[in-house]
C-alpha positions as CSV (number, residue, x, y, z in Angstrom):
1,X,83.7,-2.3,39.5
2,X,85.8,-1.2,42.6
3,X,86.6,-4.0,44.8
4,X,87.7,-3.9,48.5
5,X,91.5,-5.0,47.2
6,X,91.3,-1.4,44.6
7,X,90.9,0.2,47.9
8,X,94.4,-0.5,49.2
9,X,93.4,-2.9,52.3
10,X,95.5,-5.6,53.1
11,X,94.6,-8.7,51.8
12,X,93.5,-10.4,55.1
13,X,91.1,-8.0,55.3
14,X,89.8,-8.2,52.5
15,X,89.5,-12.6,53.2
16,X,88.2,-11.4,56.4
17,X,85.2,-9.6,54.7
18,X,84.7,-11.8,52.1
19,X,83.9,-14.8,54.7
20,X,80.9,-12.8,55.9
21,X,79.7,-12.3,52.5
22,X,80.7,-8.2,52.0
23,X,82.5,-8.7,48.7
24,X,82.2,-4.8,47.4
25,X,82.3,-1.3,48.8
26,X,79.2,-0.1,49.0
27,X,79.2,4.1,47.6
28,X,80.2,5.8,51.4
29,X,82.7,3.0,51.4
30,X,84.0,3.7,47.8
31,X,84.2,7.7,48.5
32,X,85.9,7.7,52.5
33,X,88.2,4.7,52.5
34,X,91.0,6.8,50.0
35,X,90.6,9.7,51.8
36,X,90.8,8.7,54.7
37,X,94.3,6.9,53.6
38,X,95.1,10.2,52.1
39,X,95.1,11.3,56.1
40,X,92.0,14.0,55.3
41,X,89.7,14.9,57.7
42,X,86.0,14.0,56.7
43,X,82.8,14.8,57.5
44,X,80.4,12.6,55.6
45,X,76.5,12.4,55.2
46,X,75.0,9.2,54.3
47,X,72.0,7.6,55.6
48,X,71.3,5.0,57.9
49,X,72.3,1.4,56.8
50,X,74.6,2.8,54.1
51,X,77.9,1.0,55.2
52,X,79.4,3.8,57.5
53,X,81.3,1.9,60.1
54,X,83.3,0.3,57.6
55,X,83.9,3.6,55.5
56,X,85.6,4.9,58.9
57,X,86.9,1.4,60.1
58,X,88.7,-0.3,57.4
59,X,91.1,1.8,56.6
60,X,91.9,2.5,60.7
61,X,91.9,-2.0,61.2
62,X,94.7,-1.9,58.3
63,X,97.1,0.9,59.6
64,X,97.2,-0.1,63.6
65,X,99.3,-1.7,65.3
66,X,101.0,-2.1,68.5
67,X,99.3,-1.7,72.1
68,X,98.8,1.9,71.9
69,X,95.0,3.5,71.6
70,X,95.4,5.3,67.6
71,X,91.8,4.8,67.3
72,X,88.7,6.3,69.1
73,X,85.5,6.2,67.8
74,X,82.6,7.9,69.6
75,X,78.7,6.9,69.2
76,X,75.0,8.1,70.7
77,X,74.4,5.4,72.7
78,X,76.0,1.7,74.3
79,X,73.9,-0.3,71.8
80,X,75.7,1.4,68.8
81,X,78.6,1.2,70.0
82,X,78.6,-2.8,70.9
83,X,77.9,-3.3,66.7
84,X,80.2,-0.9,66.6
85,X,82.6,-3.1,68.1
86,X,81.2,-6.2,66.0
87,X,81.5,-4.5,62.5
88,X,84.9,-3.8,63.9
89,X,85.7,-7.4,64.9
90,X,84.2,-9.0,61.2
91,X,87.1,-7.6,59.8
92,X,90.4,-7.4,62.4
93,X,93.0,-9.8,63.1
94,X,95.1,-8.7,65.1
95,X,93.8,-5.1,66.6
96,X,92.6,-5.3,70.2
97,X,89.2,-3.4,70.4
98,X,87.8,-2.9,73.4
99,X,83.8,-1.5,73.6
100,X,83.0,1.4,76.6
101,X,79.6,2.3,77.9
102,X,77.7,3.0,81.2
103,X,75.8,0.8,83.0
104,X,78.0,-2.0,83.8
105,X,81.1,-2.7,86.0
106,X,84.4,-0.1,84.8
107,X,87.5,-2.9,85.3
108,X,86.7,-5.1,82.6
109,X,86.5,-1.4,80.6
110,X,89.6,-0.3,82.1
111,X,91.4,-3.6,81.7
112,X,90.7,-3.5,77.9
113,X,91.7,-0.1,77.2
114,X,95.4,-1.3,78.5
115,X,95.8,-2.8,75.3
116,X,92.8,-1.7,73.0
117,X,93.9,-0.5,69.4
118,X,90.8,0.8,68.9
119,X,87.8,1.8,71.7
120,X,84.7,2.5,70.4
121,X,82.3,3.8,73.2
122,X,79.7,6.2,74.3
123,X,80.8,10.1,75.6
124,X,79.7,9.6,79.6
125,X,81.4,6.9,80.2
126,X,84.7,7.6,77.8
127,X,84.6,11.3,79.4
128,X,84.2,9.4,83.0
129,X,87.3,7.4,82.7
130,X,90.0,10.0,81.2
131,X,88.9,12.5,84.3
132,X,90.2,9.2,86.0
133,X,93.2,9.1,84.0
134,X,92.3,4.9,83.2
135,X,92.2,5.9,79.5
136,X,95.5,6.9,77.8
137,X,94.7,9.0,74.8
138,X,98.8,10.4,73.9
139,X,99.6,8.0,71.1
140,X,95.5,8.9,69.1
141,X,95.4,8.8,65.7
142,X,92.0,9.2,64.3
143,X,88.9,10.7,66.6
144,X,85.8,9.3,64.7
145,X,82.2,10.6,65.4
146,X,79.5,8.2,63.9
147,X,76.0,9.6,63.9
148,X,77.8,12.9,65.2
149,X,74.1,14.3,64.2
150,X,72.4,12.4,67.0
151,X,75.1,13.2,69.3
152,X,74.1,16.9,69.3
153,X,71.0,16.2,69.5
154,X,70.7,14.0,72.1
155,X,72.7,17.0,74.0
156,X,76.6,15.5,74.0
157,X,78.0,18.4,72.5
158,X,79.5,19.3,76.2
159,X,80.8,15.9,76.7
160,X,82.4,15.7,73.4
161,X,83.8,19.2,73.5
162,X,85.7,17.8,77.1
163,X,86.7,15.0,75.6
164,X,89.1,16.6,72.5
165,X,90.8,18.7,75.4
166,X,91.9,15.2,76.4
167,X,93.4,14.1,72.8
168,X,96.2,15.2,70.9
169,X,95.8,18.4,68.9
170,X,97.4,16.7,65.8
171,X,95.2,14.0,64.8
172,X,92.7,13.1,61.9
173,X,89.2,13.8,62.7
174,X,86.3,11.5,60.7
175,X,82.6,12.8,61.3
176,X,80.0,11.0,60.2
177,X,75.9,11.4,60.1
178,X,72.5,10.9,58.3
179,X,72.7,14.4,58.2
180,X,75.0,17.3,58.4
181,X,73.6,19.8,61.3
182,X,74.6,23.5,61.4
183,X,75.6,22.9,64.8
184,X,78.1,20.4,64.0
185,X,80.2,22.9,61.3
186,X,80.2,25.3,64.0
187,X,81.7,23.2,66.3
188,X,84.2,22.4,63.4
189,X,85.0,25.5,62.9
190,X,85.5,26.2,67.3
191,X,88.4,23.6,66.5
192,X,90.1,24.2,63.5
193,X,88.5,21.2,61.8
194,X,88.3,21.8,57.8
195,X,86.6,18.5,56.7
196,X,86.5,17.7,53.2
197,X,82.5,17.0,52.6
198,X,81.4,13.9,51.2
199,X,77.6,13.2,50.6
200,X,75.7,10.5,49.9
201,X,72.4,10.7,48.3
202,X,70.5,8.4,46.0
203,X,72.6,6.1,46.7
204,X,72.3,2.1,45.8
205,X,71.0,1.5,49.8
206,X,68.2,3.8,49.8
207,X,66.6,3.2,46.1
208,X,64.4,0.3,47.0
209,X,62.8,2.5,50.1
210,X,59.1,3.3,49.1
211,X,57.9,6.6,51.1
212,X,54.3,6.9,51.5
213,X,51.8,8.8,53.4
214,X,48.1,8.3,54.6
215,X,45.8,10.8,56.0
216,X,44.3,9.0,59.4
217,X,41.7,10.8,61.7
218,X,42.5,10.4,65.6
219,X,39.6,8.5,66.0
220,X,40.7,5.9,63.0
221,X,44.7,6.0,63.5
222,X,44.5,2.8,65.4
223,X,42.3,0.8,62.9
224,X,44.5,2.2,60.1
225,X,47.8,1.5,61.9
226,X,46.5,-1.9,62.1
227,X,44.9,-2.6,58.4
228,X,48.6,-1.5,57.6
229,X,50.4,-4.1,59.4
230,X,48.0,-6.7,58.6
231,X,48.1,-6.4,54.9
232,X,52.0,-5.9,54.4
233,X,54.1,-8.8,54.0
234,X,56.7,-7.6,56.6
235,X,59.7,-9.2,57.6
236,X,60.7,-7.0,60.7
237,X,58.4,-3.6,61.7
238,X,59.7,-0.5,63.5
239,X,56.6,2.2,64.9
240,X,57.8,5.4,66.2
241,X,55.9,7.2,68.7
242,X,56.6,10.6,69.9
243,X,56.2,9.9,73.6
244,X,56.7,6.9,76.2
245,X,53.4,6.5,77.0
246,X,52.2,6.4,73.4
247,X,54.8,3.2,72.9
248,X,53.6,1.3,75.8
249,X,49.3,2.0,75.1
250,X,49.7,1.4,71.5
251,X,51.6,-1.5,71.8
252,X,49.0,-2.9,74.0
253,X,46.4,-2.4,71.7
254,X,48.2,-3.8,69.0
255,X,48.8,-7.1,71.3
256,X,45.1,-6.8,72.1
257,X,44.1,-7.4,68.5
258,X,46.7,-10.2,67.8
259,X,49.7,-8.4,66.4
260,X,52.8,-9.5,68.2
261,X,54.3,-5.8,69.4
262,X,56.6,-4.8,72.2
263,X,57.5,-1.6,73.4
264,X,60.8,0.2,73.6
265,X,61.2,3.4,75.2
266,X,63.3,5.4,78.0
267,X,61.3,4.1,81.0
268,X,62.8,0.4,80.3
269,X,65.9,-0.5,82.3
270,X,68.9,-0.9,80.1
271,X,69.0,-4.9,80.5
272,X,65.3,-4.9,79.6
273,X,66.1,-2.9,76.3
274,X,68.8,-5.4,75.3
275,X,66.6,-7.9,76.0
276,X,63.7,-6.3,73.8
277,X,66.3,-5.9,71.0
278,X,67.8,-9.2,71.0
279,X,64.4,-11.1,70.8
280,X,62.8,-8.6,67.8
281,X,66.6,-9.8,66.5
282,X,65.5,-13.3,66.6
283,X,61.8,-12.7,65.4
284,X,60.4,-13.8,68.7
285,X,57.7,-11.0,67.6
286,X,57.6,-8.3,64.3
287,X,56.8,-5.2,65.7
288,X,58.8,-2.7,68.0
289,X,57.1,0.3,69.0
290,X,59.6,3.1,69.9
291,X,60.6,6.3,71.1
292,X,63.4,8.2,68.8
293,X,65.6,8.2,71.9
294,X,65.6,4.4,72.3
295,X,65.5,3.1,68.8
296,X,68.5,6.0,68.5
297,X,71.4,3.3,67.4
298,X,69.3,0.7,66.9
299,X,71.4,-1.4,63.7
300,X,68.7,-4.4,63.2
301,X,68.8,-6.1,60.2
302,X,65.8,-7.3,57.8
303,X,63.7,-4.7,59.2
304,X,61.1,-4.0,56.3
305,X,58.6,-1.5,57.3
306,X,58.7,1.8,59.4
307,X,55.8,2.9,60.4
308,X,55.4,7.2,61.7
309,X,52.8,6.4,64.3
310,X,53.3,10.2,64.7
311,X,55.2,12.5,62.6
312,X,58.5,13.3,63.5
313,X,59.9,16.8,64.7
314,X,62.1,17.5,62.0
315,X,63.2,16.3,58.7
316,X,66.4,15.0,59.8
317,X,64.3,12.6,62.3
318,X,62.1,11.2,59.4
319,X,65.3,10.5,57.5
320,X,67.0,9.0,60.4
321,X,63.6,6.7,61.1
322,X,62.6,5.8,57.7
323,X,66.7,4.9,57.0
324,X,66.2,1.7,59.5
325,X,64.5,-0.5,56.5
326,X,65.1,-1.2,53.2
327,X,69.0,-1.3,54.1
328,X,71.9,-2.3,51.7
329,X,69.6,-2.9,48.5
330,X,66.8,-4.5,50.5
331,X,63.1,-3.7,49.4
332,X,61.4,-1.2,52.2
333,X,58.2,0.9,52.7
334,X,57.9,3.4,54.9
335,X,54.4,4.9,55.8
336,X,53.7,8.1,57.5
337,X,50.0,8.7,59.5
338,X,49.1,12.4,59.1
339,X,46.5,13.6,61.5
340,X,45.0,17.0,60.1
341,X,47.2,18.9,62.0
342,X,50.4,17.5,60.8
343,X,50.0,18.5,57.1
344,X,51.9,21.7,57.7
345,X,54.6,19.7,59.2
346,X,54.9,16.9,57.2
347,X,55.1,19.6,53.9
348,X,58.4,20.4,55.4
349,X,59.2,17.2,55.1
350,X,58.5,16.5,51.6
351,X,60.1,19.5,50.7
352,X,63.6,18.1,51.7
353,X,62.8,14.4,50.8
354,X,61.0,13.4,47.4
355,X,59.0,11.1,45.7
356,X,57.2,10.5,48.6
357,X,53.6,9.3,47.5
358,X,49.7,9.1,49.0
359,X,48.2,6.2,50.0
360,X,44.2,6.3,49.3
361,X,42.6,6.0,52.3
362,X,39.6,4.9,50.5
363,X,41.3,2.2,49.0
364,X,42.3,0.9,52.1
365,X,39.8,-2.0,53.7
366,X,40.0,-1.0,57.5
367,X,39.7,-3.5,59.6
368,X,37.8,-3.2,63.2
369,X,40.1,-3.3,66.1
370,X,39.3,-3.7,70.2
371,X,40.2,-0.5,71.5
């Protein structure tokens, strides 16, 4: 069996990760870290939870050195890029990492890009501070994009495009996603990027997942949502909604019949989001209900259960939802309502993901709910 050690990385590294319990590579990890010591530019696919940040990581912590900036990594939004930071920090000694994002003062920001080895930090604000010239890109190394799928989507692709006028034209480029979108070769190819393509599929993170689906009229999704939570031995719960008000009146009516839920979506101020986050974190309550924007970067351990409330847009969105439990060889169930209208949709689905299985609605004891 590979170990960390096989990889090449330096033996305090390897102490480093073996004090927070990672002793092994997981696949992504197993497949990147040579190539990325080879000096190859990457663009990798492997779903949520899989282990990415250290495939890109690692091997960038045990080549850095000095005060110079070799390492920027880019990420859809602040909350992904502060665990980020901490995956970052689990395994460096001496690299000077330094996380940037909106929303809060820029001097402590600018102060720790000075010395930072390594920033990890959101487009805006990164793209803010080099049109200020308080970022100094000359001496870059590697330009990493993690969930560089979610980036386009979320309608970066300007920013990011700006920001690689900024950085040296020699310079190793890692890309990394649930997903590998069309529009993220062609911007590739608009650069003279020619990635080597790594893909992870069934791989050991993702077996224990169990995808299901139920068919739920409108006028039963509620009760069914509920008989669904009540009956499951959950640890953590994610629901995703497609719109902001759906979050906030379905997470009442969850509260209303005794389930401990709490919204999350675009309307909440950024503090009240952190604050959301870090008490689901601590199991203050089970059950976020979410928007795809806000739970976008959302790296919460021991979540069980996702529930599709409503079905998502695409296929890469289920994959991205439905990645968020049953992480690193932890059992998860994921459970999609379909409404009549969303068979046609939802067959999409299937078609890229299989062995996703019926749940009897007959068999299911629904329970009354206050509505």
């Amino acid at each position: 069996m590979t170990s960390f050690k096989d990889l090449g990385l330096k033996k305090n590294i390897v102490e480093n990760l073996k004090s927070e319990g990672i002793t092994e590579p997981t696949e992504v990890q197993e497949k990147s870290i040579p190539k990325v010591f080879e000096g190859k530019d990457l663009l990798v696919e492997s779903e949520t939870g899989s282990g990415k940040t250290f495939a890109f990581s690692l091997p960038i912590i045990n080549s850095v050195k000095g005060d110079e900036t070799k390492a920027l990594v880019l990420s859809p939004t602040r909350e992904l890029a502060k665990q980020i930071t901490a995956e970052l920090e689990k395994a460096a000694d001496k690299a000077e990492i330094v996380t940037i994002y909106g929303g809060v003062s820029y001097e402590p920001q600018i102060e720790g890009a000075k010395t930072a080895n390594i920033i990890a930090g959101t487009p805006g604000r990164v793209l803010d501070l080099l049109k200020q010239g308080k970022i100094e890109l000359e001496e870059l190394e590697y330009f990493i994009l993690d969930e560089a799928d979610r980036m386009l989507d979320m309608g970066f692709q300007d920013e990011l495009e700006q920001i690689i006028s900024f950085i040296p034209e020699e310079r190793q480029n890692l890309l990394f996603g649930a997903t590998i979108p069309r529009e993220l070769k062609k911007m590739c190819d608009r650069y003279d990027i020619d990635p080597e393509t790594i893909r992870i599929k069934a791989s050991r993170h993702t077996r224990n997942l169990d995808e299901k689906y139920i068919d739920a009229d409108s006028n039963r999704k509620l009760s069914t949502l509920y008989t669904l939570l009540e009956e499951r031995e959950r640890d953590l719960s994610i629901v995703f909604c497609r719109t902001k008000n759906t979050t906030r009146w379905l997470a009442d009516k969850l509260r209303t019949n005794g389930i401990e839920a709490q919204e999350l979506n675009g309307d909440m101020s950024q503090h009240q989001r952190e604050e959301t986050v870090d008490r689901f974190e601590d199991k203050e309550f089970r059950v976020i209900v979410a928007t795809d924007v806000a739970a976008r970067g959302l790296d919460i351990e021991n979540v069980t259960h996702v529930f599709n409330y409503d079905v998502p847009d695409t296929p890469d969105t289920y994959t991205h939802r439905v990645g968020r439990a049953g992480r690193q060889g932890a059992e998860g169930e994921a459970v999609t309502l379909l409404e009549n209208d969303d068979h046609r949709k939802f067959r999409q689905i299937k078609r890229k993901k299989d062995g996703i299985s019926r749940i009897d609605r007959d068999e299911l004891d629904l329970k009354r709910v206050k509505t």
